[in-house]
VOBA-1610 file (N, C-alpha, C; in pm, whole numbers, padded with zeros to 5 digits, always signed):
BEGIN
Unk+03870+25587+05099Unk+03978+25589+05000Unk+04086+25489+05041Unk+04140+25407+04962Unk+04211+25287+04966Unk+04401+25367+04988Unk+04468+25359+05081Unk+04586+25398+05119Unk+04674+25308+04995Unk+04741+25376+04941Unk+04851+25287+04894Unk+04976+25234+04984Unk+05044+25203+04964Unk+05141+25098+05077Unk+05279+25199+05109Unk+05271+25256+04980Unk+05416+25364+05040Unk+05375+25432+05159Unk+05207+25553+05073Unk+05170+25583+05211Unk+05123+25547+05324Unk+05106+25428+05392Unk+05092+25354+05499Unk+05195+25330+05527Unk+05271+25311+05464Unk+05450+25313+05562Unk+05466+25469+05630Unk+05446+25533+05552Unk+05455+25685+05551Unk+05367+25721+05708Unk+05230+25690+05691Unk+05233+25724+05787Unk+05236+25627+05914Unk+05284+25499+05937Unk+05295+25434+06010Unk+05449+25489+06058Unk+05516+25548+05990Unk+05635+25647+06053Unk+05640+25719+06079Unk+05533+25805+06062Unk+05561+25936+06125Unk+05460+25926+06248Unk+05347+25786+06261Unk+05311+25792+06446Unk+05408+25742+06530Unk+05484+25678+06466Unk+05572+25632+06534Unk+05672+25720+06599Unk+05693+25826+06502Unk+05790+25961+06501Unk+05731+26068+06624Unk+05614+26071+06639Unk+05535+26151+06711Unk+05507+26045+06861Unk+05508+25908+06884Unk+05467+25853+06975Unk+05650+25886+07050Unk+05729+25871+06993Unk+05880+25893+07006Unk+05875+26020+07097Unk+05857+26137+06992Unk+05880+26314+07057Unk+05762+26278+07171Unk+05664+26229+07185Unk+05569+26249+07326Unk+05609+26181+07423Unk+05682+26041+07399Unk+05781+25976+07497Unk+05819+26065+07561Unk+05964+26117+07499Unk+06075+26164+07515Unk+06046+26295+07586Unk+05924+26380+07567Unk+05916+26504+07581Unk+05826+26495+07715Unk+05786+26410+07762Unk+05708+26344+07875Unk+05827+26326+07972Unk+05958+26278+07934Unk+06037+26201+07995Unk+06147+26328+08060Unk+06158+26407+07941Unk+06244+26541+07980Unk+06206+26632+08019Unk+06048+26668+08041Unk+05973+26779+08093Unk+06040+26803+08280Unk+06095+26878+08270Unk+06115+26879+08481Unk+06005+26895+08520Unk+05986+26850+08627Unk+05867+26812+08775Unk+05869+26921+08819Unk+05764+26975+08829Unk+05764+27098+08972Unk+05809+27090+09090Unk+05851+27121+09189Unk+05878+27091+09318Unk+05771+27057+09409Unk+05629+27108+09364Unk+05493+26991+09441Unk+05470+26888+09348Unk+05514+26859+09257Unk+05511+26736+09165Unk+05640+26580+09255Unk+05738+26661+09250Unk+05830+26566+09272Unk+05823+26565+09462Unk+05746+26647+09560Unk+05726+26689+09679Unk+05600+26525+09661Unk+05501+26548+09605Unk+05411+26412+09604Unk+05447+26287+09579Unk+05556+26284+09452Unk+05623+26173+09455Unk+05656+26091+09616Unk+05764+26180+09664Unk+05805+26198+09758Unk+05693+26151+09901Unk+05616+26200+09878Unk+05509+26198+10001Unk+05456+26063+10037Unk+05461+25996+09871Unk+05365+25847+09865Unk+05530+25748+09850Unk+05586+25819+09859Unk+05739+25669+09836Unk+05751+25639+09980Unk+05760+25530+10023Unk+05829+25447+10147Unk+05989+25436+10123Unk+06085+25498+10056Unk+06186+25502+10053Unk+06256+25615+10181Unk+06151+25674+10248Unk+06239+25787+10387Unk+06242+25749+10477Unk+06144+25578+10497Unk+06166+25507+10660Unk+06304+25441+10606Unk+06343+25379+10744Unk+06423+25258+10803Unk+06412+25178+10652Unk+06313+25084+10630Unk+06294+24988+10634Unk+06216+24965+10476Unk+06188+25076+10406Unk+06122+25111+10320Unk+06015+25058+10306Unk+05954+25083+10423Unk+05773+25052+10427Unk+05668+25110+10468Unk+05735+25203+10526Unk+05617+25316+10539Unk+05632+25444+10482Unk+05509+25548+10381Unk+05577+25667+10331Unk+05475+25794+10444Unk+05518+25883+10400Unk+05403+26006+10466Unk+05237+25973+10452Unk+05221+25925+10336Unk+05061+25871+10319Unk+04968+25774+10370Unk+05162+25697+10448Unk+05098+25569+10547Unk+05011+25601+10648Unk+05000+25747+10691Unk+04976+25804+10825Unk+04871+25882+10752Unk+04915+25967+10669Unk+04780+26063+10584Unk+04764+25998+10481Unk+04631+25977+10508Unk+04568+25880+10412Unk+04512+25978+10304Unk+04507+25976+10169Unk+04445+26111+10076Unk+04278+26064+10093Unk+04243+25974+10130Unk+04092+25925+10121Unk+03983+25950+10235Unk+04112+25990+10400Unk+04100+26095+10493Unk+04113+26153+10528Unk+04097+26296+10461Unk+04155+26395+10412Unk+04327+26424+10470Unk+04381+26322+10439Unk+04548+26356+10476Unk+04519+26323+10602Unk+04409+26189+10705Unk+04412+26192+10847Unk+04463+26057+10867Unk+04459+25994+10967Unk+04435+25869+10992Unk+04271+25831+11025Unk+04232+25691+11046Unk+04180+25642+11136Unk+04215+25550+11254Unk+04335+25570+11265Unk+04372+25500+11417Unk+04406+25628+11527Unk+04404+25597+11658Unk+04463+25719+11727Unk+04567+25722+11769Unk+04621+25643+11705Unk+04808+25619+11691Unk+04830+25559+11565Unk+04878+25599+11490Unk+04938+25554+11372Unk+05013+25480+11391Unk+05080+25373+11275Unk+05160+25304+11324Unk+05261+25305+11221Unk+05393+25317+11270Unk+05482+25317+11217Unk+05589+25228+11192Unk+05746+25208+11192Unk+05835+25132+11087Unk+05830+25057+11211Unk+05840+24927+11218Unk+05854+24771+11323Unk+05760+24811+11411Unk+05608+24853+11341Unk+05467+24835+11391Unk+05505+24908+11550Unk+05574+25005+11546Unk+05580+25117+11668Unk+05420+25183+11612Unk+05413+25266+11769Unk+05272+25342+11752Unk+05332+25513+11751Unk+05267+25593+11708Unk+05326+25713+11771Unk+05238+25743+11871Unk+05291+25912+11929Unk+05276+25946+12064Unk+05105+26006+12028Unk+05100+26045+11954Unk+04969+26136+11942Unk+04878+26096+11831Unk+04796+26160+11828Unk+04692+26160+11687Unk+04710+26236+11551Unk+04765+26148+11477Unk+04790+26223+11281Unk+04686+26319+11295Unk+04742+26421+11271Unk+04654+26526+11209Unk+04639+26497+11052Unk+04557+26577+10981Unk+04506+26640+10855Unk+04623+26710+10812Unk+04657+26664+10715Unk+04819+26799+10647Unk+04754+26887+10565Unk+04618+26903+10537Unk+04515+26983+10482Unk+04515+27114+10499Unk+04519+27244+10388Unk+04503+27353+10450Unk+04575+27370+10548Unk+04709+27408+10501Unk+04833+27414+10628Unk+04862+27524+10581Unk+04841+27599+10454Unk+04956+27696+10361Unk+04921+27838+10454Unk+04856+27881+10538Unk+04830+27984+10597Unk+04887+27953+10784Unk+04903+27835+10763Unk+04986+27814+10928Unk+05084+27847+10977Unk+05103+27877+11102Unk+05237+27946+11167Unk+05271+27858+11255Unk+05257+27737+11305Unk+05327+27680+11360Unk+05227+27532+11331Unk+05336+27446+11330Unk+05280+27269+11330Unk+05275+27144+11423Unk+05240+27086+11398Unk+05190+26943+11541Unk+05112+26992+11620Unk+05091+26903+11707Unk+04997+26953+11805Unk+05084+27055+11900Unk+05197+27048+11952Unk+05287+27152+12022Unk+05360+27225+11951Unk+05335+27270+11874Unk+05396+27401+11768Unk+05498+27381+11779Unk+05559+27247+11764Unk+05740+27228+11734Unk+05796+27286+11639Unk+05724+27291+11510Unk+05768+27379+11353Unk+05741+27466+11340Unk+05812+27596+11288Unk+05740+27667+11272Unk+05739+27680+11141Unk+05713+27607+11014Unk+05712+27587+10867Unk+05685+27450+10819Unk+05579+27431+10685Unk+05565+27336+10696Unk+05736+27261+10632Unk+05843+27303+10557Unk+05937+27298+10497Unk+06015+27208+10645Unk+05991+27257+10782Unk+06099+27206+10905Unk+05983+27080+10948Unk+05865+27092+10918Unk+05713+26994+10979Unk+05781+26866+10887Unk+05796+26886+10748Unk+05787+26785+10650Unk+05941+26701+10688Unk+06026+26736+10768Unk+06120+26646+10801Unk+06115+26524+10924Unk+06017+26571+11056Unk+06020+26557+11156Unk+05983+26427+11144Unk+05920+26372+11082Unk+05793+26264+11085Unk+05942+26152+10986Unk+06026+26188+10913Unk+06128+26101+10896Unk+06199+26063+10944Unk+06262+26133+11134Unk+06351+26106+11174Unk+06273+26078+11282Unk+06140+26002+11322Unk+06105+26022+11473Unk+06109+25830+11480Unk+06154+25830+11591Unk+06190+25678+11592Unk+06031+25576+11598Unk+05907+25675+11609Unk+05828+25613+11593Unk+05744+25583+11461Unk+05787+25656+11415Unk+05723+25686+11269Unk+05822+25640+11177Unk+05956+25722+11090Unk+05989+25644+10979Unk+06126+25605+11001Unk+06192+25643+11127Unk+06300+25598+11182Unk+06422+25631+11072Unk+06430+25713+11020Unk+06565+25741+10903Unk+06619+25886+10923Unk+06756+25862+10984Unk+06797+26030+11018Unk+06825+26102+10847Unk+06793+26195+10860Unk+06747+26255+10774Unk+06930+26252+10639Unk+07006+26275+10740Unk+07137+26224+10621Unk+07120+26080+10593Unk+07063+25969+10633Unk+07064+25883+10575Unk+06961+25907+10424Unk+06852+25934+10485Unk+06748+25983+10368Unk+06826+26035+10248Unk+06894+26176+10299Unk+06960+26230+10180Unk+07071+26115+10053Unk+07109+26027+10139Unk+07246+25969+10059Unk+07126+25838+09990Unk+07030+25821+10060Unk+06941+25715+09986Unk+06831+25753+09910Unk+06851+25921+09894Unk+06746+25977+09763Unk+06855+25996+09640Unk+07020+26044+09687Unk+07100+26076+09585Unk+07189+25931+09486Unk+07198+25805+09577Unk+07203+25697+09516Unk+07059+25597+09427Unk+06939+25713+09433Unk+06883+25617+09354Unk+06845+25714+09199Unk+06855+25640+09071Unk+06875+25709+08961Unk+06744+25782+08963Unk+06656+25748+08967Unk+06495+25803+08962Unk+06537+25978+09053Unk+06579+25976+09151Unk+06588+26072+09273Unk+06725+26177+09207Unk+06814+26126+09175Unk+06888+26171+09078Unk+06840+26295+08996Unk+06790+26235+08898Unk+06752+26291+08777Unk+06650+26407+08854Unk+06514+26364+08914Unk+06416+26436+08939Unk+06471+26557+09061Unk+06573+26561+09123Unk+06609+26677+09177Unk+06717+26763+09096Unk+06783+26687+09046Unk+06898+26782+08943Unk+06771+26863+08856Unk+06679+26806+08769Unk+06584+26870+08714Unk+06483+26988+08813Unk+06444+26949+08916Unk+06370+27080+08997Unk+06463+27141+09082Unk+06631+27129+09130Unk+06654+27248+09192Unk+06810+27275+09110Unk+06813+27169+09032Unk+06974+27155+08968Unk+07046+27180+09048Unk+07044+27071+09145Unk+07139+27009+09259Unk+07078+26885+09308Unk+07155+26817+09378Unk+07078+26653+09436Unk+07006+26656+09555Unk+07010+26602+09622Unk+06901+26598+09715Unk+06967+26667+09862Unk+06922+26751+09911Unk+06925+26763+10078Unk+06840+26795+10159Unk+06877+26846+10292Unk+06786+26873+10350Unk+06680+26953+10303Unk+06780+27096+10306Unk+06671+27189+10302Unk+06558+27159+10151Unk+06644+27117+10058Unk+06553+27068+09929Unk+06443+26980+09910Unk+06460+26870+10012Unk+06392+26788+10030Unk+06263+26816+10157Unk+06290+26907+10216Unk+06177+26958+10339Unk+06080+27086+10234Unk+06100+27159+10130Unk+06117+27281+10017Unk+06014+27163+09953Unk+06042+27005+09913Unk+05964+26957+09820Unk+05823+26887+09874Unk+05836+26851+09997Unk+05742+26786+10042Unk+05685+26933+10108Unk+05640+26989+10127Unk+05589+27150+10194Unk+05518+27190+10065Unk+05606+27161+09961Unk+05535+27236+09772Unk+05444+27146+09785Unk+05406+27018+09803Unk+05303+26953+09787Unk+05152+26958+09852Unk+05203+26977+09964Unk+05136+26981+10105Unk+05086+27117+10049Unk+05141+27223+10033Unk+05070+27337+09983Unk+04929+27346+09880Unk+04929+27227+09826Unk+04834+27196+09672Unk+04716+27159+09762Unk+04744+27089+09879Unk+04651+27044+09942Unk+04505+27127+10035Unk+04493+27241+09958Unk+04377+27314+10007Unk+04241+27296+09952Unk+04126+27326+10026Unk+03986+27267+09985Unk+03901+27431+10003Unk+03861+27422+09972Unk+03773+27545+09980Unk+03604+27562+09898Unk+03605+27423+09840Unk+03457+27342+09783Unk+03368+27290+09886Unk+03306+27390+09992Unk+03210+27304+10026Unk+03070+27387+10027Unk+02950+27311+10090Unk+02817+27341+10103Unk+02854+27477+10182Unk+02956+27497+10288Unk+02928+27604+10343Unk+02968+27690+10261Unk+03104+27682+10198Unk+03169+27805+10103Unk+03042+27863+10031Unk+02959+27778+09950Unk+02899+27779+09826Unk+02792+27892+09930Unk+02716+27868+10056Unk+02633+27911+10078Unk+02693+28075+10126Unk+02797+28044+10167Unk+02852+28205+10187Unk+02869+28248+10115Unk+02901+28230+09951Unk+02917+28316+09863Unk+02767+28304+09811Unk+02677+28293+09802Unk+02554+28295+09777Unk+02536+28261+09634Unk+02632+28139+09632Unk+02588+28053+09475Unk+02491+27968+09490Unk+02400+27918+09537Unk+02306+27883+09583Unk+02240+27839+09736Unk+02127+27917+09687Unk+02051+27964+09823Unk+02031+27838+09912Unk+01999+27733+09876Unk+01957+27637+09944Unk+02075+27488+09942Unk+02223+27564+09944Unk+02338+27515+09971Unk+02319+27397+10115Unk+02306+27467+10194Unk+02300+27445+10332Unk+02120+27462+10410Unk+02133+27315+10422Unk+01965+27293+10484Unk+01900+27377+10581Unk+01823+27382+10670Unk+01762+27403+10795Unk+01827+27414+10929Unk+01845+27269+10876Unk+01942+27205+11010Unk+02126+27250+11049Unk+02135+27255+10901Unk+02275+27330+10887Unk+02275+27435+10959Unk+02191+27541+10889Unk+02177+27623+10917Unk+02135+27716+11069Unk+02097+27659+11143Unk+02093+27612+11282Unk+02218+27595+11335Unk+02246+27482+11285Unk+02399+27430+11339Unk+02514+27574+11333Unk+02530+27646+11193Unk+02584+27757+11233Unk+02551+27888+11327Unk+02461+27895+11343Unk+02436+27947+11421Unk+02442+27979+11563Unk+02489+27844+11604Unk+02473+27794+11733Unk+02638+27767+11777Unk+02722+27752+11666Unk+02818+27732+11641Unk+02969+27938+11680Unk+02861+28022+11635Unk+02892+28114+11638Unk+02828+28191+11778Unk+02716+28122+11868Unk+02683+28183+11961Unk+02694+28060+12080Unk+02592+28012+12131Unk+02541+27945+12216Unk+02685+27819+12257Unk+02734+27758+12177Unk+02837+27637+12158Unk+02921+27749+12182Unk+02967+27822+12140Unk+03089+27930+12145Unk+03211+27881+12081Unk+03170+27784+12007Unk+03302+27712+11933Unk+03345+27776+11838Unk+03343+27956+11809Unk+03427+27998+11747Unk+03490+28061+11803Unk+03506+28083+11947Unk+03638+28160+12018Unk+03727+28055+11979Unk+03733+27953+11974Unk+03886+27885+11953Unk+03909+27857+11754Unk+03800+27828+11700Unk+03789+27820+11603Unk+03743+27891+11515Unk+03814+27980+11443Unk+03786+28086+11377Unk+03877+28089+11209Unk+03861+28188+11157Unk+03945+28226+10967Unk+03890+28097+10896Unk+03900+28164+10779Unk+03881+28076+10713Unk+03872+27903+10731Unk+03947+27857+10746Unk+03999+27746+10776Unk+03978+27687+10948Unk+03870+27751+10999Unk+03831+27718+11121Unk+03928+27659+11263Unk+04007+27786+11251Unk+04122+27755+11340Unk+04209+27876+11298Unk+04328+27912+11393Unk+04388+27985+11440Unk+04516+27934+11456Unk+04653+27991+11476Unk+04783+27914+11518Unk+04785+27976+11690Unk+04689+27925+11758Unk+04687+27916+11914Unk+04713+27769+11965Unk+04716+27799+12083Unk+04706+27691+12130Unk+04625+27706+12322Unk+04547+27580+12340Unk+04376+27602+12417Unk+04422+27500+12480Unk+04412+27547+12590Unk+04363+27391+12707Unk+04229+27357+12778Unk+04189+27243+12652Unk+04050+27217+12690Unk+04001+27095+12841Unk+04086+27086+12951Unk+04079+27021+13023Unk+04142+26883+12978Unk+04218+26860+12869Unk+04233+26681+12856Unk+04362+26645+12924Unk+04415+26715+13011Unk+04512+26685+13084Unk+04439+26650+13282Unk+04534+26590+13264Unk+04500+26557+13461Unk+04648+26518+13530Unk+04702+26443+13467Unk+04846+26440+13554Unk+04811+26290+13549Unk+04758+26204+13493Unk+04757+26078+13561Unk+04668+26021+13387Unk+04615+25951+13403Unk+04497+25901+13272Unk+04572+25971+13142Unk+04510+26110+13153Unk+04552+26207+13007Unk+04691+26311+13121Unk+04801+26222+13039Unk+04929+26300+13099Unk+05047+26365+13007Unk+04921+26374+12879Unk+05027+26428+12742Unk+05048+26604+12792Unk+05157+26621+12845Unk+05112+26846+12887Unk+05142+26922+12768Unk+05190+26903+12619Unk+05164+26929+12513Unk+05245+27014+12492Unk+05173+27174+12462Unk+05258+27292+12428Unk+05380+27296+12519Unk+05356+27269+12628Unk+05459+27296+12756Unk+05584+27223+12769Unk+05541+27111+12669Unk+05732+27008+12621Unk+05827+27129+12554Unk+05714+27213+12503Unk+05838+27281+12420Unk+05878+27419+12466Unk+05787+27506+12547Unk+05803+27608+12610Unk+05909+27591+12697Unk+05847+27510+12835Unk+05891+27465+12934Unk+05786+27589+13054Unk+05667+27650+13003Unk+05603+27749+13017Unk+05498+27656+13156Unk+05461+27675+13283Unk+05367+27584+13354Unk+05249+27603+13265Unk+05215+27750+13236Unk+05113+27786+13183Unk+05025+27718+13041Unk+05122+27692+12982Unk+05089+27577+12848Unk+05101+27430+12892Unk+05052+27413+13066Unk+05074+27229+13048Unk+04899+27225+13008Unk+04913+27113+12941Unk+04785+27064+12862Unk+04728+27127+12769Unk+04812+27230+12688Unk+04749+27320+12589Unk+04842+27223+12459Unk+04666+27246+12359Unk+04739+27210+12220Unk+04685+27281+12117Unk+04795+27273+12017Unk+04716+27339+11898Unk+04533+27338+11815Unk+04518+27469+11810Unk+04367+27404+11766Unk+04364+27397+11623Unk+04314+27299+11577Unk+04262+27217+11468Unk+04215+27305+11401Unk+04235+27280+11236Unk+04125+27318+11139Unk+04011+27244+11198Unk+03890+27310+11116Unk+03786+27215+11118Unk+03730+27159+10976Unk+03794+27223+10857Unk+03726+27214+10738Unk+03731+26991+10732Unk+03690+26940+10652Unk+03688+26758+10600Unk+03721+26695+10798Unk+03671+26795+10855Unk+03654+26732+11007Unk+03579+26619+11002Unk+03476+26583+10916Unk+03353+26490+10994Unk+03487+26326+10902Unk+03581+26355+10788Unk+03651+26237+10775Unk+03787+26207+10839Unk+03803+26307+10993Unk+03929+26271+11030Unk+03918+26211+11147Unk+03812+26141+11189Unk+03845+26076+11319Unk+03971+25956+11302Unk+03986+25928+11473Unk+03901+25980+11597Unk+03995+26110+11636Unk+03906+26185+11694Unk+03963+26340+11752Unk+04018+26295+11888Unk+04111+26471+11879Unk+04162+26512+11979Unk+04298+26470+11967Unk+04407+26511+12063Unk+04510+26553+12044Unk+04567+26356+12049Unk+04480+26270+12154Unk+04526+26168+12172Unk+04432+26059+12101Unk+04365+26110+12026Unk+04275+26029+11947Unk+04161+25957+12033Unk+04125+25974+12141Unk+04029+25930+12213Unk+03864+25946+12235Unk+03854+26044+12119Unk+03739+26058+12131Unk+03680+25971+11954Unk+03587+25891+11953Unk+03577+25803+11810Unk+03492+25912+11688Unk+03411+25962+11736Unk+03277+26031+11706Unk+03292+26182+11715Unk+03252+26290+11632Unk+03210+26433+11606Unk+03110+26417+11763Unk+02985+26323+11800Unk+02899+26373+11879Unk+02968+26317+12008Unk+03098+26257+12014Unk+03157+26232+12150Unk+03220+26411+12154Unk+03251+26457+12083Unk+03373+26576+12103Unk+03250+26698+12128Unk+03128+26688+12052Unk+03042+26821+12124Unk+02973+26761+12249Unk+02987+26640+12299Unk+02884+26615+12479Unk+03064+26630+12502Unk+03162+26613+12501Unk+03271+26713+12580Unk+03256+26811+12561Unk+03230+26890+12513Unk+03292+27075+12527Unk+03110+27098+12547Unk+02996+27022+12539Unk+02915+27080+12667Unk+02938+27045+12767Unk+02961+26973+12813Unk+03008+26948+12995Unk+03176+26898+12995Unk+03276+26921+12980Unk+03414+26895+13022Unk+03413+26822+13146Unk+03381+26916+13270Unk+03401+26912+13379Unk+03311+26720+13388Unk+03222+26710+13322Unk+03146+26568+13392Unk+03255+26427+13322Unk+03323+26444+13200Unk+03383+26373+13155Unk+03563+26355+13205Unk+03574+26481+13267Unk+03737+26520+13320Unk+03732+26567+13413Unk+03692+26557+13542Unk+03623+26645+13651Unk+03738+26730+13663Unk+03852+26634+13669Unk+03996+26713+13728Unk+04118+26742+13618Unk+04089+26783+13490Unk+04138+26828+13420Unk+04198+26979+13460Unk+04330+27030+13432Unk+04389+27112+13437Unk+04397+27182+13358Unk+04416+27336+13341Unk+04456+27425+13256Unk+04350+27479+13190Unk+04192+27447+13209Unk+04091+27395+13128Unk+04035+27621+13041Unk+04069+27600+12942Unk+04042+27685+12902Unk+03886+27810+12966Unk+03901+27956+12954Unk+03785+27961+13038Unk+03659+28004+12977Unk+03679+27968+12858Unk+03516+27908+12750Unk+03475+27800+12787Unk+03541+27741+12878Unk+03509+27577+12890Unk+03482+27589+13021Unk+03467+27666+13164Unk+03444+27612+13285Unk+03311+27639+13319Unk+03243+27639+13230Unk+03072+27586+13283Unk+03025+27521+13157Unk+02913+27468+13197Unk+02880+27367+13093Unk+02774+27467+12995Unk+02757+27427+12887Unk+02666+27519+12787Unk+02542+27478+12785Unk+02553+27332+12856Unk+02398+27357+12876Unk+02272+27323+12702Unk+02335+27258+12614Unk+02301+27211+12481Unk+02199+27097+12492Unk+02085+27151+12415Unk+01992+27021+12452Unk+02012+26915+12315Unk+01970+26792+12324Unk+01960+26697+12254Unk+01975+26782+12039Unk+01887+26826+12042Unk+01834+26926+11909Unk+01959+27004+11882Unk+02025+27082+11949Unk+02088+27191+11931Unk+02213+27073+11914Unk+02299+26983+11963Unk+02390+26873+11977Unk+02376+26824+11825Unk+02262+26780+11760Unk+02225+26722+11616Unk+02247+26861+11539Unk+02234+26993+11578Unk+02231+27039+11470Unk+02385+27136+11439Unk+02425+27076+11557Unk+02572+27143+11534Unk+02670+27012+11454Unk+02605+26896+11448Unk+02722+26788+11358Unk+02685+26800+11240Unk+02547+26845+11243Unk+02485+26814+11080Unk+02588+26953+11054Unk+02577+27093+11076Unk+02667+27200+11055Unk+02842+27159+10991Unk+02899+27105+11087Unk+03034+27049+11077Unk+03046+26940+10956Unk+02957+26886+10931Unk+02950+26778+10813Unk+02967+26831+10735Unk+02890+26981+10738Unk+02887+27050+10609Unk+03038+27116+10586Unk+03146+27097+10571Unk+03287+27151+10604Unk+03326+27074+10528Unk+03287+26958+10470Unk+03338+26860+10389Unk+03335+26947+10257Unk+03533+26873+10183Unk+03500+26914+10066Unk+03420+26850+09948Unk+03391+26862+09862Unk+03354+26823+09732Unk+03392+26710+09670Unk+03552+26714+09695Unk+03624+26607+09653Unk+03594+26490+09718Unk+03604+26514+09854Unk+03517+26343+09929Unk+03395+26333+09893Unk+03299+26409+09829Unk+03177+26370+09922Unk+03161+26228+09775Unk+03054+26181+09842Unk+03019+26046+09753Unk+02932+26090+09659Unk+02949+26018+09493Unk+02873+26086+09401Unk+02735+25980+09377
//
């Protein structure tokens, strides 16, 4: 049917009228506080120098890890330790590798004011989120007030919270949505994982880990001289103890360990079967760890193929 011209004005005004209200209504909708917390996460506006943001270090493509074993931060400083995974944090009681935080709300500040990482004391941050109009608007809208501390540690924590996985081959096979989730070999691998390896005394719940903290021998006083938990205690008993790790999107967060030194999943299980041959004189060495387990070649393959399986859904390749 042939439009006459009034009505083609007609309705060439009223998409116009409607492209307007979806603008506008796009534009005035407020942000959630893990909405404007992500913003936040991926802006390089909280270093020094505005060049590095939180994502510089957690990469979303490893699972929130690095691949260096020092990240590097604002005037190409390194930090002291190995980026963790900000993955599956929302059930944690304490953060970093030495349980300095105990929230991720006090975690999500630290990494802005550390002179190795984004070098910006955190009142500077504040007066350079409330002078920019974008930062303005988007906090008056999620807390109707401008930016501060506690608001700004409240927004990046809301985000970090979104960040849970719970899609994998193993979930699927524990809830018994399909039987043949998890192979042979997997299947093995857990097994061995829960007995023989003993790698669930430290790694356990859901989320394959605990808010403890284990000293697996990587201290000596000399080589590996990070003493970890014990910076913050001041406890002898916690020198060389660190927090233990999730394990879930483990096989995409190398390199492991607290100092990033190990490159490989099958460097970190020939340590925790023999410690003692790789650290003879490691201290503190947890006492799941002072004899060797004794894992042959087979049982070693079938505990990575296991751990692979921890990956979520969202990484895996289609």
């Amino acid at each position: 049917m042939r439009l006459t011209r009034k009505y083609s004005l007609l309705l060439l005004l009223s998409v116009g009228v409607i492209a307007l209200w979806s603008f506008t209504t796009a534009e005035t909708t407020p942000l959630t506080k893990s909405q404007l917390g992500e913003l936040l996460f991926f802006d390089p506006i909280l270093s020094t120098d505005s060049t590095i943001s939180c994502a510089s270090c957690h990469k979303p493509e490893f699972a929130f890890a690095d691949t260096l074993a020092f990240s590097i931060g604002v005037g190409g400083k390194k930090g002291k330790r190995n980026t963790p995974s900000v993955m599956n944090m929302s059930d944690r009681e304490s953060f970093f590798w030495d349980g300095r935080a105990g929230s991720l709300e006090a975690q999500a500040i630290f990494p802005i004011e550390d002179h190795n990482e984004m070098n910006l004391p955190v009142g500077d941050a504040i007066r350079r989120l409330n002078r920019n109009k974008k930062y303005q608007k988007y906090f008056m809208q999620v807390f109707a007030k401008g930016a501060n501390k506690e608001n700004l540690g409240i927004a990046l924590a809301s985000f970090e919270r979104t960040l849970e996985t719970a899609n994998t081959a193993l979930d699927r096979w524990q809830n018994d949505e399909k039987a043949d989730t998890l192979n042979p070999q997997q299947i093995r691998g857990r097994e061995l994982f829960f007995s023989k390896a003993k790698c669930n005394e430290c790694h356990f719940t859901g989320d394959f880990t605990a808010d403890e903290f284990r000293g697996i021998g990587l201290f000596d006083g000399d080589k590996h001289n990070d003493s970890g938990r014990f910076m913050i205690t001041k406890n002898k008993a916690d020198i060389g103890k660190f927090k233990v790790p999730g394990l879930r999107n483990i096989a995409l967060t190398a390199p492991y360990m607290h100092d990033g030194s190990m490159k490989t999943l099958r460097e970190v299980i020939d340590y925790y079967d023999n410690p003692g041959k790789m650290l003879p004189n490691g201290l503190n060495r947890d006492s799941v760890l002072l004899e060797p387990l004794g894992l042959t070649e087979q049982e070693k393959q079938d505990i990575e193929a296991f751990l692979r399986a921890l990956t979520d859904d969202r990484f895996e390749k289609k």
